[in-house]
MMTF fields as JSON, N, C-alpha, C and O atoms, coordinates in Angstrom:
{
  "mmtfVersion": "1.0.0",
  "mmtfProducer": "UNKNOWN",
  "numBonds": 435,
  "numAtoms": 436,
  "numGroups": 109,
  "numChains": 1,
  "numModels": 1,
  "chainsPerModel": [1],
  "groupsPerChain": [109],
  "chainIdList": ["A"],
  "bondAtomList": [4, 2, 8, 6, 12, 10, 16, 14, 20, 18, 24, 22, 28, 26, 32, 30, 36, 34, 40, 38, 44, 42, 48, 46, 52, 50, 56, 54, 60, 58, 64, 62, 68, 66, 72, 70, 76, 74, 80, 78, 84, 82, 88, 86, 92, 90, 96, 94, 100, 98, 104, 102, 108, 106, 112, 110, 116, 114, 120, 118, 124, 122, 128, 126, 132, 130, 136, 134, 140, 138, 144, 142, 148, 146, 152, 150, 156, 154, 160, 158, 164, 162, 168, 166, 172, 170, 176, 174, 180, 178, 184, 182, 188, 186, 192, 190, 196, 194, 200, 198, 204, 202, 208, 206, 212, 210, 216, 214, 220, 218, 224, 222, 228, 226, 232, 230, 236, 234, 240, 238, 244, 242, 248, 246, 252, 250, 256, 254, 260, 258, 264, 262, 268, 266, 272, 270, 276, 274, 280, 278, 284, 282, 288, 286, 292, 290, 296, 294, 300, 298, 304, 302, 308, 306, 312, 310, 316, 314, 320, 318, 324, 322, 328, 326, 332, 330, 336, 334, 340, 338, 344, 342, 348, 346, 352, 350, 356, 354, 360, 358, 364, 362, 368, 366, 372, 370, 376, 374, 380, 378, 384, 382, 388, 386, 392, 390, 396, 394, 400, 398, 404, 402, 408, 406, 412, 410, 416, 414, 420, 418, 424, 422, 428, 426, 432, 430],
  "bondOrderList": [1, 1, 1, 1, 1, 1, 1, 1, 1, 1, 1, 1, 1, 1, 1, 1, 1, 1, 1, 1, 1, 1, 1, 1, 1, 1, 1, 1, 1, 1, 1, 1, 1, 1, 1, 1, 1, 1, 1, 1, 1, 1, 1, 1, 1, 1, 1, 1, 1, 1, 1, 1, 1, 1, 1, 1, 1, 1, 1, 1, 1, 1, 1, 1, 1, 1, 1, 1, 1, 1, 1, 1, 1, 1, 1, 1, 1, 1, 1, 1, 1, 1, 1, 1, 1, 1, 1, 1, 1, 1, 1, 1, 1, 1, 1, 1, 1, 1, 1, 1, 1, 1, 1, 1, 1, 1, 1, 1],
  "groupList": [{"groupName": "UNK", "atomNameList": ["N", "CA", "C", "O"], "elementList": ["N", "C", "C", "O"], "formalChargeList": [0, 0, 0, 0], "bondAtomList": [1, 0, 2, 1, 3, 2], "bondOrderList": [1, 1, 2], "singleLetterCode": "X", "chemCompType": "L-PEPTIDE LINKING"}],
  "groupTypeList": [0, 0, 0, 0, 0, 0, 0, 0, 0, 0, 0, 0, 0, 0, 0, 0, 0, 0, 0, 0, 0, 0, 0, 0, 0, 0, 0, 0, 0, 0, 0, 0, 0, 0, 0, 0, 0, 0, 0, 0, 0, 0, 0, 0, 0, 0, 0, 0, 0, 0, 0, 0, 0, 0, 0, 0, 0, 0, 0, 0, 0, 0, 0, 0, 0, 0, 0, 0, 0, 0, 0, 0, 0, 0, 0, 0, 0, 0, 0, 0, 0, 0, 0, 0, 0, 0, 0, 0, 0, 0, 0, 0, 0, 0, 0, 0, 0, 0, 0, 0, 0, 0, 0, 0, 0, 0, 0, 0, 0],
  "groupIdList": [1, 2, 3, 4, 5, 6, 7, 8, 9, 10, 11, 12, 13, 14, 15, 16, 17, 18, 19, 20, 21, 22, 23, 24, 25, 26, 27, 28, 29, 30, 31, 32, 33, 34, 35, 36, 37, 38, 39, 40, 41, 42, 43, 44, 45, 46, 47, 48, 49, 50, 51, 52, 53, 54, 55, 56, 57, 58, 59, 60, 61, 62, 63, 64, 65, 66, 67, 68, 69, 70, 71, 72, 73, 74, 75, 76, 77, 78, 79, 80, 81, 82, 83, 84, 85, 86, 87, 88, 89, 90, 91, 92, 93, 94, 95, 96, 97, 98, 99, 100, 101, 102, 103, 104, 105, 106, 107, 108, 109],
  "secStructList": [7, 7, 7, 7, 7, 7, 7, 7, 1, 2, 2, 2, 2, 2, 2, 1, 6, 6, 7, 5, 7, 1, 1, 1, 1, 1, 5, 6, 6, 6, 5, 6, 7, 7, 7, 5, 7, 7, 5, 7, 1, 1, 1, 3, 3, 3, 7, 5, 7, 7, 7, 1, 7, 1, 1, 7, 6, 6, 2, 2, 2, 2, 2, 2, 2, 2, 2, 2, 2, 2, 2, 6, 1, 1, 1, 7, 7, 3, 3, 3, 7, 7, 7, 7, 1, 1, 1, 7, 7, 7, 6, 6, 1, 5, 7, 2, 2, 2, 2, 2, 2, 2, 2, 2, 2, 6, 7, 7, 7],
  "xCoordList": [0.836, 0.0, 0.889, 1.786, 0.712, 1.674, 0.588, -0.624, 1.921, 1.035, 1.081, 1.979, -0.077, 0.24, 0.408, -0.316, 1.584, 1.707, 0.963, 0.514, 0.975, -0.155, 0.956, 2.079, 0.247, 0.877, 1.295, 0.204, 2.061, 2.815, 1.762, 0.924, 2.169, 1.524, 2.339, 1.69, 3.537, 4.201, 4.265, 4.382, 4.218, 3.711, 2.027, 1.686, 1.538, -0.318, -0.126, -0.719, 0.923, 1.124, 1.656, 1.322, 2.666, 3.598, 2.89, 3.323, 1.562, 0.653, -0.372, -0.768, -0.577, -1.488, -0.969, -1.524, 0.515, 0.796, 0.472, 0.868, -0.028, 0.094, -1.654, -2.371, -1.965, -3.939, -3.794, -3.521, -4.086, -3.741, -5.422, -6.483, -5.247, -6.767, -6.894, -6.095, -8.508, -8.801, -8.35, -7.324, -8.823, -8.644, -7.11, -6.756, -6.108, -4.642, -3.94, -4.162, -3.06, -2.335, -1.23, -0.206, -1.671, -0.775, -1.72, -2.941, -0.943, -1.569, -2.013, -1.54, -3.226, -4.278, -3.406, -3.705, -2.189, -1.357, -0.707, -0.573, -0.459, 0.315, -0.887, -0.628, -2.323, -3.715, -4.147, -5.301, -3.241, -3.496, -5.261, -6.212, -5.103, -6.608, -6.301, -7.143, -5.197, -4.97, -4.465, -3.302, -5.516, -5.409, -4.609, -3.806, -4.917, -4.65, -5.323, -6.474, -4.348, -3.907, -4.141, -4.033, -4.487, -3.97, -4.444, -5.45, -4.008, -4.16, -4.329, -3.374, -5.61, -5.561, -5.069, -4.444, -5.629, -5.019, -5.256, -4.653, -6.702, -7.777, -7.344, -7.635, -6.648, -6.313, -7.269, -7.475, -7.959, -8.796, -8.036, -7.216, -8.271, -6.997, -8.207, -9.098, -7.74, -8.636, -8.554, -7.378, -8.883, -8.555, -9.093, -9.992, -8.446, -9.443, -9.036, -7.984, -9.418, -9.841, -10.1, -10.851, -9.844, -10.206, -10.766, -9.996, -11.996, -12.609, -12.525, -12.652, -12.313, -11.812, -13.541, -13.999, -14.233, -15.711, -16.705, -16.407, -17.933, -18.758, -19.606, -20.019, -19.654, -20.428, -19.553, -19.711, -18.382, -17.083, -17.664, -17.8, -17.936, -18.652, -17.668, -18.102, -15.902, -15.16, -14.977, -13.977, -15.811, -15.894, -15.583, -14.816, -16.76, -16.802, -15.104, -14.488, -14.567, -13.337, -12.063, -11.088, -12.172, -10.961, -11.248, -10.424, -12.557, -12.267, -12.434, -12.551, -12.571, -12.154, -10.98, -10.538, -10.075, -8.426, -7.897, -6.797, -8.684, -7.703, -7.916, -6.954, -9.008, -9.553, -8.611, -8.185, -8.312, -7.139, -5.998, -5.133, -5.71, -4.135, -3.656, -2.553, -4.698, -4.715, -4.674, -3.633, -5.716, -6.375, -5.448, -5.64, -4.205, -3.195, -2.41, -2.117, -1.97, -1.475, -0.979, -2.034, -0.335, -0.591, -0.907, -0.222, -2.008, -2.325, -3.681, -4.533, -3.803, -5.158, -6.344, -6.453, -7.733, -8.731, -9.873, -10.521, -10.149, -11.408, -10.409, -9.335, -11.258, -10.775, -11.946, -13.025, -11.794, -12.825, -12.138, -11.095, -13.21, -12.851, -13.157, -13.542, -13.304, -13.683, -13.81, -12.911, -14.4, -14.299, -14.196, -13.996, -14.366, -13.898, -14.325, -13.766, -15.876, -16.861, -16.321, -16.29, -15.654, -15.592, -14.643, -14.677, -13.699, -12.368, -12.295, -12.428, -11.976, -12.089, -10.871, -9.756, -11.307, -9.84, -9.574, -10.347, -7.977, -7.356, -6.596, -5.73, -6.975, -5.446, -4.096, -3.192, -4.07, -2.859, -1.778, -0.558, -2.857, -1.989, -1.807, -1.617, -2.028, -1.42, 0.083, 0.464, 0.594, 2.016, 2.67, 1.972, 3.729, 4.114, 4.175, 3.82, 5.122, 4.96, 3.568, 3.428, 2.627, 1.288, 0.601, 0.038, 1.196, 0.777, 0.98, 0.197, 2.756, 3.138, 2.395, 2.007, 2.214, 1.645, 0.017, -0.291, -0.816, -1.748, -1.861, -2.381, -1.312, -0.668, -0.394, -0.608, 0.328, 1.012, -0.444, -0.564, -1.653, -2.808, -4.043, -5.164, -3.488, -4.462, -5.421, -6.335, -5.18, -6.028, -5.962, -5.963, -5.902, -5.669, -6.345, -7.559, -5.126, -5.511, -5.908, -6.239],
  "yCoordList": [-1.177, 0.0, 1.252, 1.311, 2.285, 3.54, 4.021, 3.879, 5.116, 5.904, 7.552, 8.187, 7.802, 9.519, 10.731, 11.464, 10.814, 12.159, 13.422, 13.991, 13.648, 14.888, 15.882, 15.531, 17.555, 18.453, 18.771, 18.637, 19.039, 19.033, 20.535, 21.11, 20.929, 21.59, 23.042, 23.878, 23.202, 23.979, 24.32, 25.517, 23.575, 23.148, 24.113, 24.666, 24.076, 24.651, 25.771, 26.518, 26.455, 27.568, 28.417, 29.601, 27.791, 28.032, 28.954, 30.038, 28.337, 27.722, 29.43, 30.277, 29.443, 30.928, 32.132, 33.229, 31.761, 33.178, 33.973, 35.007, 33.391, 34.389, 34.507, 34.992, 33.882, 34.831, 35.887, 35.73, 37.048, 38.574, 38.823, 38.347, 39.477, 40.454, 41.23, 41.728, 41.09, 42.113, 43.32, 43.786, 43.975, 45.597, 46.098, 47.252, 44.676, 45.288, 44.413, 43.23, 44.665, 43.955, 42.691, 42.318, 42.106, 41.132, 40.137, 40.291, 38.84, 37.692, 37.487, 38.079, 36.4, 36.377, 35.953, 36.212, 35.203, 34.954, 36.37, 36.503, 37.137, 38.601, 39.27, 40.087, 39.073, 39.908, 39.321, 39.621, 37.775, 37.188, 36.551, 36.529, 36.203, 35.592, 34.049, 33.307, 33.48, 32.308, 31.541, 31.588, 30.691, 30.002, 28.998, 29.02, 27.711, 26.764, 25.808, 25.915, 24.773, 24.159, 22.544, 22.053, 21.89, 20.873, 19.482, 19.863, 18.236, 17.605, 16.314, 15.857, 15.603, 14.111, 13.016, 13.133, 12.158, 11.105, 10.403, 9.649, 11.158, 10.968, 12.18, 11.903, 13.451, 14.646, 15.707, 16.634, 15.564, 16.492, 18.147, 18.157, 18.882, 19.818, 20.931, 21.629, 20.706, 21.75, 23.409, 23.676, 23.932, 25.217, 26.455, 27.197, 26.699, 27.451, 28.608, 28.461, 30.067, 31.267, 32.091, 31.559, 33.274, 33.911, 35.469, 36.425, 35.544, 36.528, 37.831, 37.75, 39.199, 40.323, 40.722, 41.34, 40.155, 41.245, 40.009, 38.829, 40.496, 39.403, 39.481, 38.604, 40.698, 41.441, 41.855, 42.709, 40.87, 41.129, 40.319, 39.129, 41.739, 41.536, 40.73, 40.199, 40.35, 39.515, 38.431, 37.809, 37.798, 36.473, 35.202, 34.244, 35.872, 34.007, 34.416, 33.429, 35.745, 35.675, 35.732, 35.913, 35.53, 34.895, 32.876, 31.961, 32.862, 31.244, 30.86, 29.636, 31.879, 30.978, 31.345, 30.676, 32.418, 32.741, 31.68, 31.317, 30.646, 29.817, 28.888, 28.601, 28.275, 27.123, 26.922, 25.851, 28.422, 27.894, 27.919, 27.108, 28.83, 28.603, 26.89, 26.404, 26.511, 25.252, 24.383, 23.882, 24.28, 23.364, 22.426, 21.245, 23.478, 23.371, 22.08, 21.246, 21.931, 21.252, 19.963, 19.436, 19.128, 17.608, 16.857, 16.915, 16.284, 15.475, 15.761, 14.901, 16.903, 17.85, 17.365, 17.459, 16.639, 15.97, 17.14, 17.454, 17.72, 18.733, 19.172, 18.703, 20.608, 21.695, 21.818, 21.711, 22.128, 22.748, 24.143, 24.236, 25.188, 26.215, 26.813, 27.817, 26.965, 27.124, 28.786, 29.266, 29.399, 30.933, 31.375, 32.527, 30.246, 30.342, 31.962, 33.006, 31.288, 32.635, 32.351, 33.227, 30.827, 30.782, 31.462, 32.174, 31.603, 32.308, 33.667, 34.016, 34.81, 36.029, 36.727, 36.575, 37.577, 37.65, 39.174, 39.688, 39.269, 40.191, 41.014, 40.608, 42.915, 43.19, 43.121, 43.797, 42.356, 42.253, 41.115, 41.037, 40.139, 39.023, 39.329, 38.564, 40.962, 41.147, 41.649, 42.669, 41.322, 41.127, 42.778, 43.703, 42.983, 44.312, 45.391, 46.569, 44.119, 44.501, 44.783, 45.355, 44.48, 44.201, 46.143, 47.112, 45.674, 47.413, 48.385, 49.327, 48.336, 49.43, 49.939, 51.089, 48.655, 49.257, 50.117, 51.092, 49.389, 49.845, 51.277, 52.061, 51.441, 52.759, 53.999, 55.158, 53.357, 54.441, 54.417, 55.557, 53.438, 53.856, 54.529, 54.841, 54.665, 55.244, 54.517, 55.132, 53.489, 52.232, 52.15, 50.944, 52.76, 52.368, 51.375, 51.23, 50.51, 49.024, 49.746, 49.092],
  "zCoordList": [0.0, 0.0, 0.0, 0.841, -0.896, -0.748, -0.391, -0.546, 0.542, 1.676, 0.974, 0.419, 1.244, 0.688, 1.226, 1.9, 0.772, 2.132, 1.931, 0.936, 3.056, 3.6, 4.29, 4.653, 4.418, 4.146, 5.782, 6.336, 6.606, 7.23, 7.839, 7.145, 9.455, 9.974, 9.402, 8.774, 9.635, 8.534, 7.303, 7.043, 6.492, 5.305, 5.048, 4.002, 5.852, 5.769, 5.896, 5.119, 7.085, 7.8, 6.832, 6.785, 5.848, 4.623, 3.75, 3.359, 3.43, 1.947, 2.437, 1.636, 4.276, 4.277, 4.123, 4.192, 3.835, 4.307, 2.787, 2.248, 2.603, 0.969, 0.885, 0.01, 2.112, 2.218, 3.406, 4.596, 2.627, 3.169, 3.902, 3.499, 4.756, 5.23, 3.875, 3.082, 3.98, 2.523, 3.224, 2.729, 4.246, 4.713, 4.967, 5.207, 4.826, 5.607, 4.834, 5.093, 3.853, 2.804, 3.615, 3.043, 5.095, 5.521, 5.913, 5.9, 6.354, 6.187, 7.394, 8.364, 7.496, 8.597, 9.851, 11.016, 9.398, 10.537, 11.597, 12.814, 10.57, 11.131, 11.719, 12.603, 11.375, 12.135, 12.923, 13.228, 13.944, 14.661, 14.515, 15.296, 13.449, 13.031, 12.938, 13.445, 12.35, 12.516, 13.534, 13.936, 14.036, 15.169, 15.526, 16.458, 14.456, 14.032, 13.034, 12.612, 12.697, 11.531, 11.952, 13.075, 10.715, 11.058, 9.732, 9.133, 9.272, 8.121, 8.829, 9.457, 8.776, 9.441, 8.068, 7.013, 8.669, 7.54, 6.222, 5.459, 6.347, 5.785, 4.355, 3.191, 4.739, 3.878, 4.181, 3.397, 5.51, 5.721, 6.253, 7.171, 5.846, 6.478, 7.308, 6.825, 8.808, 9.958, 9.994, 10.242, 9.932, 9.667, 10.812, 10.416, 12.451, 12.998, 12.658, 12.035, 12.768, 12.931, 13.798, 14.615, 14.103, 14.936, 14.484, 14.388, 14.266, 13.389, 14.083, 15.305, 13.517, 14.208, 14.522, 15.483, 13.404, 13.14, 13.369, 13.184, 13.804, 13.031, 11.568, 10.809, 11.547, 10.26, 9.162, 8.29, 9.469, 8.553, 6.995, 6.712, 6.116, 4.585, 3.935, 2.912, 4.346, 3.531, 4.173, 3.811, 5.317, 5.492, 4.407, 4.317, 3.594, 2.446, 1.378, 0.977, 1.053, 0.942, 1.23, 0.501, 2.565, 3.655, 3.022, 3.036, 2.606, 3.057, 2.118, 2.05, 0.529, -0.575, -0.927, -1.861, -0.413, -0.341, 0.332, -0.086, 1.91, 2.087, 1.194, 0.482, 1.01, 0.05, -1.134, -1.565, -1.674, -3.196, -2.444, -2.775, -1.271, -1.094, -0.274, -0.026, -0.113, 1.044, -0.296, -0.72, -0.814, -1.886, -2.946, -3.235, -3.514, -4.273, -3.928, -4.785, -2.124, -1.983, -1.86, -2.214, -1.677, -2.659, -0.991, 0.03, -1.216, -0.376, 0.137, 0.36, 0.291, 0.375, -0.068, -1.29, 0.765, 0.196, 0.475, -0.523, 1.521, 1.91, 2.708, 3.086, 2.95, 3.96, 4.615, 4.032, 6.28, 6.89, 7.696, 8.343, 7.353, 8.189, 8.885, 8.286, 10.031, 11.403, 11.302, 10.611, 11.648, 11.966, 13.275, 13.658, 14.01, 15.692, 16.344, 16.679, 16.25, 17.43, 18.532, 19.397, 18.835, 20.691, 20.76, 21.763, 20.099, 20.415, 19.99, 18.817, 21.428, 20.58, 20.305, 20.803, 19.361, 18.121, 19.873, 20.681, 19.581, 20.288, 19.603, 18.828, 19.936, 19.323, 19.544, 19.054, 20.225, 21.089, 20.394, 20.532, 19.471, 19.2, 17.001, 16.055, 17.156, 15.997, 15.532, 16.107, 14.988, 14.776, 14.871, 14.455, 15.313, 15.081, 14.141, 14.17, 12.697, 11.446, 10.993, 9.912, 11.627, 10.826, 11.392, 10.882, 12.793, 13.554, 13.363, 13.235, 13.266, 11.697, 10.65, 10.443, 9.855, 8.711, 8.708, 8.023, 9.688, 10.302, 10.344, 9.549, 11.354, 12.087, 11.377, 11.734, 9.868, 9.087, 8.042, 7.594, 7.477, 7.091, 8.028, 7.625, 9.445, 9.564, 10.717, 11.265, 10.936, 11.701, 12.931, 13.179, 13.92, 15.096, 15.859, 16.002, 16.473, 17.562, 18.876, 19.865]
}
């Protein structure tokens, strides 16, 4: 039986950084939105979230930005993505670089 490999928790982490917040040109990891990750064996890849808004109008395109950036990857069977209401998003766990840039458009945390 060959076994098929599946994408590594790094590997996933790798694959988001190139899905940006629509409102702030950095990735959901740097807006402390990404929670966690994860690929069972099956190729299911877990996806939690930590949503800044709830009435956030780019919801469904945060999760078809991860869907192609996840999707691509070899081993990858379904994605699920969590938007994680239980968990509430903080500004605190947004990245410095990310505060900067913020800061210099105008945004204050």
């Amino acid at each position: 039986m060959v076994e098929i490999k599946r994408p590594t928790r790094d590997e996933l982490y790798a694959a988001l950084e190139s899905v940006l917040d629509p409102h702030v040109p950095v990735s959901l990891r740097a807006m402390g939105m990404l929670r966690d990750v994860s690929c069972d064996a099956h190729g299911t890849v877990q996806i939690k979230l930590c949503m800044p808004c709830m009435a956030c109008p780019a919801t469904s395109k945060i999760e078809d930005d991860i869907r192609a950036a996840v999707g691509v990857l070899p081993g990858v069977v379904s994605i699920e993505v969590d938007q994680g209401w239980d968990t509430p998003w903080e500004r605190d766990s947004v990245a410095p670089h990310a505060r900067d840039l913020m800061r210099r458009a105008g945004i204050l945390l």
